[in-house]
TORKOL-4160 file (C-alpha; in steps of 0.2 Angstrom, whole numbers, padded with zeros to 4 digits, m for minus):
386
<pt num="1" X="m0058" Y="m0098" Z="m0004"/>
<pt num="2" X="m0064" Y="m0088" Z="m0019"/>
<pt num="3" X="m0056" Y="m0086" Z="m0034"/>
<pt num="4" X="m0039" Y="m0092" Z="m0035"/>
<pt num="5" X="m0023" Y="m0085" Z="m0043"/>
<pt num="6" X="m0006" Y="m0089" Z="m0051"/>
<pt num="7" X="0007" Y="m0077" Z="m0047"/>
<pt num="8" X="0024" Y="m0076" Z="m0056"/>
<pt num="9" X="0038" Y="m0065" Z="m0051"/>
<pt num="10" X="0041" Y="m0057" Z="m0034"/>
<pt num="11" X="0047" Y="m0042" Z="m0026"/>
<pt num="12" X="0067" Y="m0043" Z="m0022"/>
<pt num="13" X="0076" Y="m0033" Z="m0021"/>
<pt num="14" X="0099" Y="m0032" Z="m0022"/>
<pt num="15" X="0101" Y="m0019" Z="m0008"/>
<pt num="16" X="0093" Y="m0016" Z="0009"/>
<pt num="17" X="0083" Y="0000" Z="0008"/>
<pt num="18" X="0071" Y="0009" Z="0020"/>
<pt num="19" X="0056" Y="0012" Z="0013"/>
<pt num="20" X="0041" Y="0018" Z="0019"/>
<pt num="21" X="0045" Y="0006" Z="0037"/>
<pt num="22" X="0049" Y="m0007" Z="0023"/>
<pt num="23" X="0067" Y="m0015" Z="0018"/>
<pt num="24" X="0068" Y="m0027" Z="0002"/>
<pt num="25" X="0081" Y="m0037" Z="m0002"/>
<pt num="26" X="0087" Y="m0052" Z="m0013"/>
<pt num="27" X="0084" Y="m0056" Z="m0031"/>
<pt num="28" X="0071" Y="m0056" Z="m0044"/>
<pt num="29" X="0061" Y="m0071" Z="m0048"/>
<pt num="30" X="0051" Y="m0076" Z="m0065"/>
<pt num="31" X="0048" Y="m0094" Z="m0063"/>
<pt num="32" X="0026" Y="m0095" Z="m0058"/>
<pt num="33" X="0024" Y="m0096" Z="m0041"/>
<pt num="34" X="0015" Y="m0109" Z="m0031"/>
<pt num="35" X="0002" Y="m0112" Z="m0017"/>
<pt num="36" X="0009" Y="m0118" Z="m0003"/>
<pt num="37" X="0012" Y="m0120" Z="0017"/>
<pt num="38" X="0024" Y="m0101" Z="0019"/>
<pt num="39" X="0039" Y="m0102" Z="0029"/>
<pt num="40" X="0028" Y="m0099" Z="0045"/>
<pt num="41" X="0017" Y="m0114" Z="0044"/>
<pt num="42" X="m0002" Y="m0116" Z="0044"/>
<pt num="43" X="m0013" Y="m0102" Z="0052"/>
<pt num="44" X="m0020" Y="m0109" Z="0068"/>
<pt num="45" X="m0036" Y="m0103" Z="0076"/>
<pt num="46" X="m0041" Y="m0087" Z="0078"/>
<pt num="47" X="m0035" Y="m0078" Z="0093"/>
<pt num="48" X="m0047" Y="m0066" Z="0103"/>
<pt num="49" X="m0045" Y="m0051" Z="0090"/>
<pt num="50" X="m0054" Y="m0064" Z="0078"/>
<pt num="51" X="m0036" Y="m0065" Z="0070"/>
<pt num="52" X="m0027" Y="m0083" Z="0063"/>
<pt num="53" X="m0011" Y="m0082" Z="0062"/>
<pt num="54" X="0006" Y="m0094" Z="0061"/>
<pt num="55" X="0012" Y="m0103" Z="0077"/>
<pt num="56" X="0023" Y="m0090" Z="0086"/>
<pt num="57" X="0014" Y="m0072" Z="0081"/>
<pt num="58" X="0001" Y="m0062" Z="0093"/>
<pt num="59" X="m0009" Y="m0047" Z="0089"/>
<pt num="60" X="m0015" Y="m0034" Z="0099"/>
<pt num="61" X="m0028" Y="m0022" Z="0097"/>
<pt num="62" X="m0022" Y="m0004" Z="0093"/>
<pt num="63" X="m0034" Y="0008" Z="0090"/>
<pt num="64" X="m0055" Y="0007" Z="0086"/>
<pt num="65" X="m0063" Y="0021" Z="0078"/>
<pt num="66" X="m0073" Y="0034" Z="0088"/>
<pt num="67" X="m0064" Y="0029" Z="0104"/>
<pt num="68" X="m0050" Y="0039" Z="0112"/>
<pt num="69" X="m0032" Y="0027" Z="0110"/>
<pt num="70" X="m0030" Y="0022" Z="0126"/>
<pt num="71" X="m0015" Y="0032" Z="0134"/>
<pt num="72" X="m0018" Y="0048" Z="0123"/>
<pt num="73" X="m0032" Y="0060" Z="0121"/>
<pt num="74" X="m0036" Y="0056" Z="0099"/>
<pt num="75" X="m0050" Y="0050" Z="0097"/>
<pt num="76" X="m0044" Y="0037" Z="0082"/>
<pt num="77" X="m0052" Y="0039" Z="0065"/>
<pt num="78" X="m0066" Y="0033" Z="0054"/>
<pt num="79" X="m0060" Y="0020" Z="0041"/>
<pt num="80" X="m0042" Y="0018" Z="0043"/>
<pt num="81" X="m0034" Y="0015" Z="0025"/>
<pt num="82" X="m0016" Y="0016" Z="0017"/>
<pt num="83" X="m0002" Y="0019" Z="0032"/>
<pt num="84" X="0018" Y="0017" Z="0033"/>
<pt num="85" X="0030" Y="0020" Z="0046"/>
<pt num="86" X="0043" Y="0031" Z="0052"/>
<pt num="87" X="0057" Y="0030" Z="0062"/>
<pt num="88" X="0055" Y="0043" Z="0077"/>
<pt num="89" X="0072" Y="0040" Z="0091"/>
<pt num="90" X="0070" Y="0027" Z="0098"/>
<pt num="91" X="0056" Y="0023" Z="0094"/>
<pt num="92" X="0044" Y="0025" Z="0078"/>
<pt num="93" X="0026" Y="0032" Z="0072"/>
<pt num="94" X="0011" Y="0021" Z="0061"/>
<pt num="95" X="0002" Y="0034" Z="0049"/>
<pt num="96" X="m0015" Y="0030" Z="0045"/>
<pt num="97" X="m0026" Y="0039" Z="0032"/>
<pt num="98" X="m0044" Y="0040" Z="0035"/>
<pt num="99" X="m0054" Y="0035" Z="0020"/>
<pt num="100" X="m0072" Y="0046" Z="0021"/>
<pt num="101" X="m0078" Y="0061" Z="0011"/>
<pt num="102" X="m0081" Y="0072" Z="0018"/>
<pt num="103" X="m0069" Y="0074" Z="0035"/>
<pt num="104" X="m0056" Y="0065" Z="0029"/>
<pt num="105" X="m0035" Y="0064" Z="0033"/>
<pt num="106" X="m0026" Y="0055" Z="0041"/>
<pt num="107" X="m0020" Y="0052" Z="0061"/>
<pt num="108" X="m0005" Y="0043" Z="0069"/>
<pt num="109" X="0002" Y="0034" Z="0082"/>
<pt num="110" X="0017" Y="0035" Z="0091"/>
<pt num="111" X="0027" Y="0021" Z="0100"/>
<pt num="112" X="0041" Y="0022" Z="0111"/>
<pt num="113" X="0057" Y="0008" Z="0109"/>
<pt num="114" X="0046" Y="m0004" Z="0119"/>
<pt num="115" X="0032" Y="m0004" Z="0107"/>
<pt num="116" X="0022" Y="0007" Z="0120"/>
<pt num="117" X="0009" Y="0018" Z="0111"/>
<pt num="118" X="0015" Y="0035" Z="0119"/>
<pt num="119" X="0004" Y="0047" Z="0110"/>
<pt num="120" X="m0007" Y="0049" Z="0095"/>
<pt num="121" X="m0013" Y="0063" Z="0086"/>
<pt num="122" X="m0020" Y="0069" Z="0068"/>
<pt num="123" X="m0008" Y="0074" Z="0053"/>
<pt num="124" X="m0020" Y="0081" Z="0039"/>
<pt num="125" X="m0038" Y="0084" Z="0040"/>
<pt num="126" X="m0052" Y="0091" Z="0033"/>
<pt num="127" X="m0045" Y="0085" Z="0016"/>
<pt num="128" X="m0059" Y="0069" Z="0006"/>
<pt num="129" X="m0056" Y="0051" Z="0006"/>
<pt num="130" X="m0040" Y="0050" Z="0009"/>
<pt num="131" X="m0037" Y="0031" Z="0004"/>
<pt num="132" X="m0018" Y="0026" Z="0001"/>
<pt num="133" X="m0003" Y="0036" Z="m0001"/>
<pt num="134" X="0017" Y="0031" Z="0000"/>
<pt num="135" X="0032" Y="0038" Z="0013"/>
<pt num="136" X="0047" Y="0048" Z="0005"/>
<pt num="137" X="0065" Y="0045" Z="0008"/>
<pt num="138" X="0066" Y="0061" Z="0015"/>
<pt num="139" X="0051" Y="0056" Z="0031"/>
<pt num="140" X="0035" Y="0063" Z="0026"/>
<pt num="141" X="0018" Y="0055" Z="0022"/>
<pt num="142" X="0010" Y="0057" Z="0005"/>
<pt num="143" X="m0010" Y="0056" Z="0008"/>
<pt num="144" X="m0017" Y="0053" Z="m0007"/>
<pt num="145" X="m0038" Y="0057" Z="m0009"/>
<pt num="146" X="m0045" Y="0045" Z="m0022"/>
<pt num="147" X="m0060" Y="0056" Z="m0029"/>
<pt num="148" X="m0062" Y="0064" Z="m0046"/>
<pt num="149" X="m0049" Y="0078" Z="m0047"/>
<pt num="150" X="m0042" Y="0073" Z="m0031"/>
<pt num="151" X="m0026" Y="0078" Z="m0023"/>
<pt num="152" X="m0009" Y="0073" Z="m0015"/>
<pt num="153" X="m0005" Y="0081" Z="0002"/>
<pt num="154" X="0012" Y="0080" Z="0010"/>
<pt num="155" X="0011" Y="0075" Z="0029"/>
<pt num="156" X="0022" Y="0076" Z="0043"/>
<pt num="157" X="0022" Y="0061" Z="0053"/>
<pt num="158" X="0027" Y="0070" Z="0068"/>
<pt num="159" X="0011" Y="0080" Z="0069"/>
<pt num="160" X="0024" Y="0096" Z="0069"/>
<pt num="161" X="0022" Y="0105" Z="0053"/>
<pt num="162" X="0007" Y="0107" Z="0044"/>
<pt num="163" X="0001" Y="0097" Z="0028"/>
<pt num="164" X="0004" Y="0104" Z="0012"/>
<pt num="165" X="m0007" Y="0101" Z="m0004"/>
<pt num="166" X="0006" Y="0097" Z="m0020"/>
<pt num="167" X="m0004" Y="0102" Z="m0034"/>
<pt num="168" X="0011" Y="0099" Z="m0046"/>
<pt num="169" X="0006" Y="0081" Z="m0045"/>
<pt num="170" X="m0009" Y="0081" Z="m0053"/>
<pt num="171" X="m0028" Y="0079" Z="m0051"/>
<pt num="172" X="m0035" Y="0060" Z="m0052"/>
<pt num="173" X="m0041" Y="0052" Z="m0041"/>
<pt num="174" X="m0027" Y="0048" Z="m0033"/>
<pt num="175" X="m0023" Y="0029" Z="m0026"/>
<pt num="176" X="m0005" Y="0024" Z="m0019"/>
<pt num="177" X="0012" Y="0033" Z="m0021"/>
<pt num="178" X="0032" Y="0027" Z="m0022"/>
<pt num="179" X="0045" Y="0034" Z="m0020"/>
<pt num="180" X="0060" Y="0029" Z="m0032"/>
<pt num="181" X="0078" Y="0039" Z="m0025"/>
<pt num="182" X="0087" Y="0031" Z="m0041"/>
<pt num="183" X="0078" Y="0040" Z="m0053"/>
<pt num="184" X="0070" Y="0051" Z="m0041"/>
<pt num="185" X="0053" Y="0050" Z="m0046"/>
<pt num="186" X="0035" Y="0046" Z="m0036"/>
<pt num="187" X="0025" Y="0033" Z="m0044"/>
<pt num="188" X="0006" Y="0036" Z="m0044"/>
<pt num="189" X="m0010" Y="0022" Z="m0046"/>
<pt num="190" X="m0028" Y="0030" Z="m0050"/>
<pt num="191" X="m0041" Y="0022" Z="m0043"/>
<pt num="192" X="m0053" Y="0022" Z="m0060"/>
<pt num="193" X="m0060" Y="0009" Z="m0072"/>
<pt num="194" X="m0048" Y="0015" Z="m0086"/>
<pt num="195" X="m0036" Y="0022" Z="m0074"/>
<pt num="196" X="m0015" Y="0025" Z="m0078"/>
<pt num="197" X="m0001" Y="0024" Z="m0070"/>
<pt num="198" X="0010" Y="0040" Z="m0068"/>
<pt num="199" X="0027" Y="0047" Z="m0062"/>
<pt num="200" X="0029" Y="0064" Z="m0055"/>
<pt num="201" X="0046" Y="0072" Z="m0060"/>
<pt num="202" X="0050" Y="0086" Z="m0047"/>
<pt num="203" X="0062" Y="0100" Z="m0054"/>
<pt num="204" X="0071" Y="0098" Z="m0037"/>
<pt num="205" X="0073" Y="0080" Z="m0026"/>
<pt num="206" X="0066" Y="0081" Z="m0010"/>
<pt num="207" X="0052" Y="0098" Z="m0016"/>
<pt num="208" X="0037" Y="0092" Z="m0021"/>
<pt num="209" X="0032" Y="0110" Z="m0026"/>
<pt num="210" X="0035" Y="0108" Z="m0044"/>
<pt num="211" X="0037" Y="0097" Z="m0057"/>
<pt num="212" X="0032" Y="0088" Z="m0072"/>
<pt num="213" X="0019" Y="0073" Z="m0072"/>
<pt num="214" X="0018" Y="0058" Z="m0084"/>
<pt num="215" X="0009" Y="0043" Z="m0088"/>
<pt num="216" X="0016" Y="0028" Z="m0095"/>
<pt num="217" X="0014" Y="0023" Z="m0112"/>
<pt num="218" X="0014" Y="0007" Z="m0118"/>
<pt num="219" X="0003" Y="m0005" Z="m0130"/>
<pt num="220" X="m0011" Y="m0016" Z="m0125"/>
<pt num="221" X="m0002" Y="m0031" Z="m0123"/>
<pt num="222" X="0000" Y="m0038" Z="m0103"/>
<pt num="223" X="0019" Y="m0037" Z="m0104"/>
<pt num="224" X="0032" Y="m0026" Z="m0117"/>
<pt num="225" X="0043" Y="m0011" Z="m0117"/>
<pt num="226" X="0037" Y="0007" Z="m0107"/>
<pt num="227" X="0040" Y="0023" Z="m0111"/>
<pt num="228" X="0034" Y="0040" Z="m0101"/>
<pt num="229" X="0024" Y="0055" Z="m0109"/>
<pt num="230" X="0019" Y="0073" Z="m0100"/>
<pt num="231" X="0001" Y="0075" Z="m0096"/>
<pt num="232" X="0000" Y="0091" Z="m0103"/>
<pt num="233" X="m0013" Y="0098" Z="m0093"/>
<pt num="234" X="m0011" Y="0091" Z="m0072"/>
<pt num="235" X="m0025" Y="0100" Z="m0065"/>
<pt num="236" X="m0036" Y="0094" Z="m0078"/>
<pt num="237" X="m0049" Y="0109" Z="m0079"/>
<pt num="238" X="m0057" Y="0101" Z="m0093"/>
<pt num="239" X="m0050" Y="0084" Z="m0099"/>
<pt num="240" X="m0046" Y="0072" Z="m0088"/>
<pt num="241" X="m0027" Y="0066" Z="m0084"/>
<pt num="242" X="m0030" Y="0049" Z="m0091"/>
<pt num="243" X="m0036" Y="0055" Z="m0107"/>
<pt num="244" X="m0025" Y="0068" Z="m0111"/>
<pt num="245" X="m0012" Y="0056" Z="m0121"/>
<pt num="246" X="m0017" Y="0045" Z="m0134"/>
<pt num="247" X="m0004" Y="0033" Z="m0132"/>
<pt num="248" X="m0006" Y="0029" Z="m0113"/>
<pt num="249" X="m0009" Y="0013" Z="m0107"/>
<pt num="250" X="m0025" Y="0010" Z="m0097"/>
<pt num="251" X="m0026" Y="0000" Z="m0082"/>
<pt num="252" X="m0043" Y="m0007" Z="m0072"/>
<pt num="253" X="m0043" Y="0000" Z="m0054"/>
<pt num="254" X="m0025" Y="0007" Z="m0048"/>
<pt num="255" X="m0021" Y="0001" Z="m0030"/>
<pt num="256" X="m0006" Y="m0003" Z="m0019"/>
<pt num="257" X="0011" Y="0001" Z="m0028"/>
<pt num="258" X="0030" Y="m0004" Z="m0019"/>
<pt num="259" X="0044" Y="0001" Z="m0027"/>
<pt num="260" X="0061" Y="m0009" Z="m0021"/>
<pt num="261" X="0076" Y="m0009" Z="m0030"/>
<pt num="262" X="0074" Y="m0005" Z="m0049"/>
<pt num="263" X="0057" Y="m0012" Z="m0048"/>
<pt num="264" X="0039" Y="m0007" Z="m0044"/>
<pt num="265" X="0024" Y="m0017" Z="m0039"/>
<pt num="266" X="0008" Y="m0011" Z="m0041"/>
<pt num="267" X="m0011" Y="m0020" Z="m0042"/>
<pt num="268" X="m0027" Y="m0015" Z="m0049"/>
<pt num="269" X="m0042" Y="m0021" Z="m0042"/>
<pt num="270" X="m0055" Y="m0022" Z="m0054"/>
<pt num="271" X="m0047" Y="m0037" Z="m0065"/>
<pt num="272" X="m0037" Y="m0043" Z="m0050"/>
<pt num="273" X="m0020" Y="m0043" Z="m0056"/>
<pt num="274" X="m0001" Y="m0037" Z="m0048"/>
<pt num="275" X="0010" Y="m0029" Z="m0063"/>
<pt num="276" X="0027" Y="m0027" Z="m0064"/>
<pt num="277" X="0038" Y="m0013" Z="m0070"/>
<pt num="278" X="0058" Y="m0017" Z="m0073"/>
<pt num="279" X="0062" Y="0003" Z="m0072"/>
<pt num="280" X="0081" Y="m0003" Z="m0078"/>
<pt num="281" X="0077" Y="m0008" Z="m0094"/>
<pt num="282" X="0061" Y="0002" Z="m0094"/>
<pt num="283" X="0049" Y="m0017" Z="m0097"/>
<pt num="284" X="0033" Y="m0021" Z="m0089"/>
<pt num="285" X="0023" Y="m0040" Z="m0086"/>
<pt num="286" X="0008" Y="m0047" Z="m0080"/>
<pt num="287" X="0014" Y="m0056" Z="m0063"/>
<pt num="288" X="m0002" Y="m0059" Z="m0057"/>
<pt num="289" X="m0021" Y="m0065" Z="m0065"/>
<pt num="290" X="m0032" Y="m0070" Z="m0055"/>
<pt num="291" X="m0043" Y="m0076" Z="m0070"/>
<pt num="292" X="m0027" Y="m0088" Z="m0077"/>
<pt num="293" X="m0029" Y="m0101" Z="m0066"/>
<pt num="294" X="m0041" Y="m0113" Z="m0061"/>
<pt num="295" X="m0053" Y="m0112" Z="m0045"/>
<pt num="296" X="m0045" Y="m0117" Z="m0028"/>
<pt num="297" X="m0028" Y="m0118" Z="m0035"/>
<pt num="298" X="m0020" Y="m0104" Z="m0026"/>
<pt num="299" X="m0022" Y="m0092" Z="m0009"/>
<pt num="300" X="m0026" Y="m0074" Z="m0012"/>
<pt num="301" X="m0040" Y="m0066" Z="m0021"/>
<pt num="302" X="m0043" Y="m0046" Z="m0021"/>
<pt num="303" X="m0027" Y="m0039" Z="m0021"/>
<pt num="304" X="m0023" Y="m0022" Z="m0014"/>
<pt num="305" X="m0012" Y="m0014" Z="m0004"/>
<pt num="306" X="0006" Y="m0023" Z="m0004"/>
<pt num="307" X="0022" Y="m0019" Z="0006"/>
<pt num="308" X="0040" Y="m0029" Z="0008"/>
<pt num="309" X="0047" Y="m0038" Z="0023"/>
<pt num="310" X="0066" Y="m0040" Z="0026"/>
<pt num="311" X="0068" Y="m0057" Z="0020"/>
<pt num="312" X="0061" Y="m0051" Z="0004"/>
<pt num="313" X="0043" Y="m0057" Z="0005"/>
<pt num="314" X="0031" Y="m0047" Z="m0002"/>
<pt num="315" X="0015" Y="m0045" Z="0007"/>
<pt num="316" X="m0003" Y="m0041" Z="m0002"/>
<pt num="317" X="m0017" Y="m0038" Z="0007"/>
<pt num="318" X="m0036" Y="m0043" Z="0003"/>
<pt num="319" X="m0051" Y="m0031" Z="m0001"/>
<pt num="320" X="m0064" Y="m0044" Z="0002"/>
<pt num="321" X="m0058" Y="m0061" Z="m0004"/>
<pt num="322" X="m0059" Y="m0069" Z="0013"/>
<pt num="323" X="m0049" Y="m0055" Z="0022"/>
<pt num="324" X="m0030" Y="m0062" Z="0019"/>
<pt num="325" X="m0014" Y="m0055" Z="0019"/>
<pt num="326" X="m0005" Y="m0067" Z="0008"/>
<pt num="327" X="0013" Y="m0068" Z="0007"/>
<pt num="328" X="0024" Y="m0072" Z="m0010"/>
<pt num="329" X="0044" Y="m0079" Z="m0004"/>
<pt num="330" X="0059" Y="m0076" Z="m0013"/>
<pt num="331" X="0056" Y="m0096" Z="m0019"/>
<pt num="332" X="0040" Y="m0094" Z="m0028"/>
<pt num="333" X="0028" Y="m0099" Z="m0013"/>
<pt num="334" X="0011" Y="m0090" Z="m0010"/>
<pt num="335" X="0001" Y="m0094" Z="0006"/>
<pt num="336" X="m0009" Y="m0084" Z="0019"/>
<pt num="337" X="0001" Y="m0075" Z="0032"/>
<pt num="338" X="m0015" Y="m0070" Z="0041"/>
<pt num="339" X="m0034" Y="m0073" Z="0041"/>
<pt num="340" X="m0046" Y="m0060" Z="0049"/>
<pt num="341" X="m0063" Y="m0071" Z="0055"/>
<pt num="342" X="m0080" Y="m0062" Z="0054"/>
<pt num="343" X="m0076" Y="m0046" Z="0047"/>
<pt num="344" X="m0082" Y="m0051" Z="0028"/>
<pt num="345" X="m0089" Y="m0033" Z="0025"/>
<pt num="346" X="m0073" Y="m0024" Z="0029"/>
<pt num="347" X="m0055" Y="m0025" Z="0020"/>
<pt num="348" X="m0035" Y="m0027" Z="0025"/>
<pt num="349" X="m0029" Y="m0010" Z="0024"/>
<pt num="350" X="m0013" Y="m0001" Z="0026"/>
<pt num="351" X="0001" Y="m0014" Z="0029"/>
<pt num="352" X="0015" Y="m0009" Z="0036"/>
<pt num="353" X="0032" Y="m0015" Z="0044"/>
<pt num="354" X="0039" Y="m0005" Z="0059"/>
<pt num="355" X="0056" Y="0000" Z="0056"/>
<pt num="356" X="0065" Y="m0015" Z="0064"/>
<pt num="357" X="0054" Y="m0026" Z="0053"/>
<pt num="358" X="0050" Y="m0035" Z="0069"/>
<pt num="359" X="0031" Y="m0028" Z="0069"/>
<pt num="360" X="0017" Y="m0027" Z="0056"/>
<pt num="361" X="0003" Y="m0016" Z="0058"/>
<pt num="362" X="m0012" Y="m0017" Z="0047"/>
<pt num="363" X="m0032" Y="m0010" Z="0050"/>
<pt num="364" X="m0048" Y="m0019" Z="0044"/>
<pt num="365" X="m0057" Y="m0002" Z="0037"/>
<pt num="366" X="m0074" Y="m0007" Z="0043"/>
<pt num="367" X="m0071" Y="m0019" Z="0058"/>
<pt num="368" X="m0087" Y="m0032" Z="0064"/>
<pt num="369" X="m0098" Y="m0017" Z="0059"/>
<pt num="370" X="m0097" Y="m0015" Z="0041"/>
<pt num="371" X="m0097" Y="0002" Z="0041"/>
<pt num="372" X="m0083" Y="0016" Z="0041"/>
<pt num="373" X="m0088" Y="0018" Z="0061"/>
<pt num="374" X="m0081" Y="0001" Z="0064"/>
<pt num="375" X="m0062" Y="0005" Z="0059"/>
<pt num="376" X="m0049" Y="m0008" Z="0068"/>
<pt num="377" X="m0030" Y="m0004" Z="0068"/>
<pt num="378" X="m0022" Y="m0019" Z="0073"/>
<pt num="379" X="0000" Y="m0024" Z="0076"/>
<pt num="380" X="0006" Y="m0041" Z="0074"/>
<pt num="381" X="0022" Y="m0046" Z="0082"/>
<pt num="382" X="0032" Y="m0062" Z="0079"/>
<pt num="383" X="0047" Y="m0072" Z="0073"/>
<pt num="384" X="0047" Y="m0063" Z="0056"/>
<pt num="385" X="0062" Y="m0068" Z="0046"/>
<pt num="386" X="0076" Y="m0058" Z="0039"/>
């Protein structure tokens, strides 16, 4: 291992909820957590996808990048990144973004109730860097480009309408989305040294079209009470969104963000740190440093994108580190869920639950290769709890 962590608090959430292929439930947690063997055991060795997982789980190969997905004619994408999934029938569709500038966008597949890849095809394209992004309640894909003055486009998973640009949500460079239906509002990360965390306000739920965006506001401290101010200017022709208000609070690196149940989750991976935001009584913490503790105490190291499992883990994938996806339980306990062997130049991307919550599909963005060529997009299957 690298560096190690402590991490206090977890995602729990009071009511089942589909979000984004994700359902939370359960309570909150404040005591630290600890290393420890998860509720699946040890990873054995690895399989022959180079993946080590718990006793009981398989993996299957998906999608490689440059080659045509077996059983359709889409020839998958370069750099798979940020994805969710969808519901479709029977069945249900995996969108992945495709992280290169230019020639960007984002491609799916579709499986039927079997778990059958049936078809795959693109959503968005000719867009740049599309990295992470968020699902909406309402069954669309938020593709978020993380480049200066970047934008948020609005997918359909289905392949059947085409993508729309929402400029109402700003210009940043532009990480991870999620959607809140309580106080129907999208949280945003930026992707920037001295980044913010925002919340786009549309006039109308459901219509991205218009609306007002803000960035929180808070002191400098690594827990207190938030508050929300308007950006005055979204499309930032001169000064850029983060700078625009005095009193927002900066944050090193915007990634992954998971809203469930009053709470959203969201990590920044230039100091290494999950934060937590209590939107009910509008309070914010530091719930994970990797810096606070001492080497070799605990199992995951360049946090990233996250997502939720039915039984109210929370899962947080690796950029580097030794390529993990670590999972933190409802009792406090963090551990490896999954190791990827030999692929030390690439990073766990996209994680996402299929709607059952009985699959997990996750890309390595740069494969064996190292480069956005070499793109992986993998499902894991197994006796995941509920």
């Amino acid at each position: 291992m690298e560096r190690r962590t402590f991490l206090r608090g977890a995602v729990i959430s009071g009511t089942a909820m589909a979000f984004g292929g994700t359902l939370m439930r359960g309570a909150a947690h404040a005591a630290p957590a600890r290393p420890g063997v998860g509720p699946y055991g040890p990873l054995g060795a690895a399989d022959s996808n180079g993946i080590r997982l718990p006793e009981g789980f398989t993996s299957r190969l998906l999608a490689s990048t440059g080659q045509v997905v077996p059983g359709t004619s889409y020839t998958w994408h370069r750099a798979p990144d940020g994805g969710a999934c969808f519901a479709d029938g029977e069945g249900w569709i995996y969108v992945s973004n495709c992280e290169v500038n230019p020639g960007g966008g984002a491609g799916a597949l579709r499986f039927d109730a079997d778990g059958t890849v049936t078809d795959a095809y693109p959503v968005l394209t000719d867009t740049r860097q599309n990295c992470a992004g968020g699902a909406t309640p309402w069954d669309t894909w938020l593709s978020c480009e993380e480049v200066d003055r970047g934008f948020v486009y609005e997918t359909d998973p289905r392949g059947e309408r085409e993508a729309v640009r929402r400029d109402a949500m700003g210009r940043f460079k532009h990480e991870a989305a999620a959607a809140d239906p309580q106080r129907e509002v999208v949280y945003l990360t930026e992707d920037e040294g001295d980044g913010c965390f925002y919340r786009f306000v549309p006039d109308s739920w459901g219509d991205l079209s218009a609306g007002t965006l803000q960035v929180l506001t808070a002191g400098s401290g690594t827990s207190g009470t938030f508050g929300w101010s308007d950006v005055p200017q979204p499309d930032a022709p001169v000064v850029r969104t983060r700078h625009q208000v005095g009193a927002a609070k900066h944050f090193d690196g915007g990634e992954g963000c998971h809203y469930a149940n009053d709470t959203v989750w969201f990590t920044t991976k230039g100091d290494n740190r999950v934060w937590r935001l209590n939107t009910a009584d509008s309070t914010f913490e530091l719930t994970y440093d990797a810096d606070l503790v001492e080497e070799g105490d605990a199992p995951l190291t360049g946090v990233d994108n996250i997502t939720g499992s039915s039984s109210g883990d929370l899962f947080v994938a690796e950029d580097g580190g030794n390529m993990e996806i670590c999972l933190l339980t409802p009792d406090d306990v963090v551990a490896p869920f999954l190791r990827i062997e030999d692929q030390s130049g690439s990073e766990i991307c996209g994680p996402a639950f299929s709607p059952d919550g009985t699959r997990l599909y996750l890309s390595s963005q740069r494969g064996t290769s190292g480069s956005s060529s070499g793109g992986l997009t993998y499902e894991v299957t197994g006796p995941f709890r509920s």
